[in-house]
N, C-alpha and C positions, 0 to 999 in steps of 0.2 A: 450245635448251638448256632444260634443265629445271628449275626454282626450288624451291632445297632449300625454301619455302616450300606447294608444292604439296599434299604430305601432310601436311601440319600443320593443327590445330584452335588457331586465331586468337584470341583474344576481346581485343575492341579498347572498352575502357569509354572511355565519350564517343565513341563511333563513332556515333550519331546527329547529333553534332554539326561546329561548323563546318569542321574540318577532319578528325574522325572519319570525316566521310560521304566526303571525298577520301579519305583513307587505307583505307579499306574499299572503296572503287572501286578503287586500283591494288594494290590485295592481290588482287581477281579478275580484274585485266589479266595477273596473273601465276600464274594459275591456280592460287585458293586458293579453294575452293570449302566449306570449311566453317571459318566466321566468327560468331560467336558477340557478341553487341550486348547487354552490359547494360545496361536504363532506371530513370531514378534512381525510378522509380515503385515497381518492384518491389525494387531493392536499392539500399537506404542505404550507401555505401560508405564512409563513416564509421562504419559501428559491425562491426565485428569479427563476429559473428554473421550479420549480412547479407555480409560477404566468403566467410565460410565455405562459403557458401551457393551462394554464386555459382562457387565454384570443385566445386565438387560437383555441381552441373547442366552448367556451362560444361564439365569436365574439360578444360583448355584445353594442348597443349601451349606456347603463344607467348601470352605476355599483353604488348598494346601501351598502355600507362598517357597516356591522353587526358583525361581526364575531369578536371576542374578549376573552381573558383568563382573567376570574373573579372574583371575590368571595366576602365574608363580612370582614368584619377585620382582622380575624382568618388566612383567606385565604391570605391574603396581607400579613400577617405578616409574614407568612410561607413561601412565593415563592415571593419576593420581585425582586429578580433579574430577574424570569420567567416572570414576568406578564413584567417587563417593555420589555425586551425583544422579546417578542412575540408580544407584542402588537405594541411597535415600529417598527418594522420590516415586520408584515403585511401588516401597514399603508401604510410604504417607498417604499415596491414594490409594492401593489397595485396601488399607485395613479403617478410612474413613469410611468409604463407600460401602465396607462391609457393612461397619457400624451402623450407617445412614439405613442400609436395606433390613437390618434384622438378620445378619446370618446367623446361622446357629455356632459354627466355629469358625476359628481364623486360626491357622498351624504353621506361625512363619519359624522357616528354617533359617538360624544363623552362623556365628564363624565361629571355631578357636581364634580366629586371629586378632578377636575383640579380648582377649585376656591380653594384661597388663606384659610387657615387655620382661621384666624379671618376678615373673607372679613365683611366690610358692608351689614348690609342687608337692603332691600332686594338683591341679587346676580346681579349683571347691566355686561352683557356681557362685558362691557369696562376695569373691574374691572378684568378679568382673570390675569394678570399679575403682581399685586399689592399685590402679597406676595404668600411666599411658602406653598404648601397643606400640609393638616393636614398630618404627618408621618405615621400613619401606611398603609395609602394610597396612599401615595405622587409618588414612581415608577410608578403605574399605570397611575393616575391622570396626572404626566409631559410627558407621551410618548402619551397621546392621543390629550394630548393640543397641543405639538409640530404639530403633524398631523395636524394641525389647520393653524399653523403658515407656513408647507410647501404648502398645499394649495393657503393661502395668496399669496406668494410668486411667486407660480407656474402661480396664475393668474397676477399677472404684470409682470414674466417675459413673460411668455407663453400667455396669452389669454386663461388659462384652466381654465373651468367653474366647480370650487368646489364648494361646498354646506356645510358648517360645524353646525353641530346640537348637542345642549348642554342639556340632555335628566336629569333630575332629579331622585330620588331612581324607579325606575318600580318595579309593582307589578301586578299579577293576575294569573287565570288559567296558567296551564303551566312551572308555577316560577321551580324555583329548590328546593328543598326542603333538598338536601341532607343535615347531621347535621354539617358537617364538612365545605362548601362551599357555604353553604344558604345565605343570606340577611338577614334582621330585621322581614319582613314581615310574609317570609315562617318559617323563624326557629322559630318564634311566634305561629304562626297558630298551625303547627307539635308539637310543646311544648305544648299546652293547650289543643289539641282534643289528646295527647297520656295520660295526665294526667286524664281527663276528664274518657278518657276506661281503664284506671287501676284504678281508685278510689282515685289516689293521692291531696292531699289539701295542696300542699303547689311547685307553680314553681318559679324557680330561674333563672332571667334573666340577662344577662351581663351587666355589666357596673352602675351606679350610676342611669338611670333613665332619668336624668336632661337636656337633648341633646335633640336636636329639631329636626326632619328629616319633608321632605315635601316629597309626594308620586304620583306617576303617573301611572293611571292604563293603562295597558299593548293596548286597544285598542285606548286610545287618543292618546298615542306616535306611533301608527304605522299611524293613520289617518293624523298625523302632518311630519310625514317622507315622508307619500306616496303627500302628497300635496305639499310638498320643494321640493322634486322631479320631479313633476309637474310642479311648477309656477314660482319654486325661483331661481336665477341666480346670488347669489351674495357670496362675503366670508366669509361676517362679520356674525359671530356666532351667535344664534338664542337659545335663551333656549328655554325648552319645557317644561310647569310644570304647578301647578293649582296657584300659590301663596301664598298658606295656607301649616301653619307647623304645626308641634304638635308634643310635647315634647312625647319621646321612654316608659316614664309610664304611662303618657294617651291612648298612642297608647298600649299599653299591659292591659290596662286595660278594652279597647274599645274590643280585640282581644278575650279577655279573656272571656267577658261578651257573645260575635257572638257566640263563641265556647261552652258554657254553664259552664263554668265554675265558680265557686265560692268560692272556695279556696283563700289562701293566696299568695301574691306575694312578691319575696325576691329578694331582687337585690346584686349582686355578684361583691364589687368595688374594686373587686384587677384588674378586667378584663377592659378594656379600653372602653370611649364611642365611643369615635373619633374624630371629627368634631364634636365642641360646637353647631352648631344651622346651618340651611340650609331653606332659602327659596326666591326663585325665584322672579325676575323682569318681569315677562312676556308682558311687553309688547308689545315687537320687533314682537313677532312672531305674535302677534294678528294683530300690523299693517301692517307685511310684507308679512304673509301667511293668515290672517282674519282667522285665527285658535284660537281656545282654546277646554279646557278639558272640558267634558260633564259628567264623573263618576265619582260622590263624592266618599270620600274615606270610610262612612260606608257599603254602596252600591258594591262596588268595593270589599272589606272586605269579603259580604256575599257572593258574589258570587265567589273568589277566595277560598273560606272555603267551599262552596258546593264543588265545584270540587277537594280540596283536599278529602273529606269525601266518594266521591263515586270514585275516583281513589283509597284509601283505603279498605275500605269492603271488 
């Protein structure tokens, strides 16, 4: 069968990146052959001028909105005012400009980290607006939700077909690993196979432990993007996640055991967890897109640790 996707012109910004580069891989499993990659080199997607720009070389029918300034805690706590800024501001002129041209869809990719600091769980898309994100991610978290909300908007004022997707912590091949900017997953992995080749027995990880994160490996969330892309035409947001959590020293201890380690673990509670506990409703997406995750998270695990361990050597 054939993928209303096929004769479509793609341009997937931040498709260089960590789960760009999946999501542009299963856009040509599904025979989409012209794909369209802007680099932040040549267009600043925060200034209006540079979007313009991009949409006039790109002529893109399907623009998939990747591209994002991010980080782990550290990183949030550090550039509070960058991330919402850049993030706001890409959103704003990407999905005006879309408007303006007639694109046929717009499929911006958002945060868990836009749910409300002590939300219910399981996380029920409904729930986004019933209380403010945990702080040290909260700028992030309200500039990408907004993009949610202009969307909404866009399509009762407009008849613009937005797509908004509420994507859980990602993990796999790929991730970022830097120590300063990492995630829970990478800066774990990187911690326990550098202790592992110096001989250290003893790692110390952030925060108390006791925080629950849920995790999404990197090819279910491009599989569940590229199929909203495809099939789905509506605004109401759509998580993407497995529905299973597990508290940050299970998950180090699970990391710790993949990576061979055997050592002691210390936890460091001057530093912040974040968000108490995080896990997914998934149902929407399973009834709206007949989607769900296929990569358990120890599975997912060994093979994100293989490909840190042979990008190292």
């Amino acid at each position: 069968m054939s993928s209303f996707l096929e004769s479509k012109r793609v341009c997937v910004t931040g498709g260089a990146g960590f789960l760009g580069r999946v999501v542009c891989r299963e856009l040509k499993k599904r025979g989409v052959v012209d794909i369209f990659v802007p680099r932040s080199r040549e267009y600043d997607l925060t200034e209006a001028e540079a979007v313009a720009r991009l949409f006039n070389e790109a002529q893109p029918d399907i623009v998939i909105h990747l591209a994002a300034e991010v980080g782990g805690i550290g990183a949030n706590q550090k550039q509070p005012g960058r991330f919402f800024y850049a993030n706001m501001t890409m959103g704003l002129h990407l999905i005006e400009e879309a408007r303006l041209r007639g694109i046929e869809k717009f499929v911006q990719v958002g945060t868990v980290c836009a749910y409300p600091k002590h939300c219910e769980l399981p996380f029920r898309e409904d729930d986004l607006w019933n209380g403010y994100p945990e702080e040290t991610n909260a700028p992030y978290g309200v500039a990408k939700r907004a993009l949610g909300v202009m969307l909404d908007a866009y399509r009762a004022q407009y008849g613009f077909n937005g797509v908004y997707l509420i994507p859980v912590n990602l993990y796999g091949p790929g991730d970022n690993f830097d120590p300063e900017t990492s995630h829970v997953i990478p800066a774990l992995i990187r911690k326990f196979c550098e202790a592992v080749g110096a001989g250290v027995d003893t790692v110390t990880c952030w925060g108390s432990g006791k925080a629950s994160r849920e995790f999404l490996y990197v090819d279910d969330a491009a599989e569940a993007t590229v199929t909203a892309a495809e099939a789905h035409n509506d605004s109401q947001p759509i998580n993407l996640g497995t529905g299973r959590e597990i508290t940050i020293a299970d998950l180090a201890l699970l990391v710790g055991r993949l990576c061979g380690f055997d050592g002691r673990i210390a936890w460091d509670t001057t530093r912040p967890d974040g968000q108490p506990r995080r896990r997914l409703d998934t149902t929407r997406g399973a009834s709206l897109l007949g989607w769900q995750a296929r990569i358990g998270l120890e599975e997912g695990l060994r093979r994100t640790i293989e490909w840190w361990g042979a990008k190292t050597v």
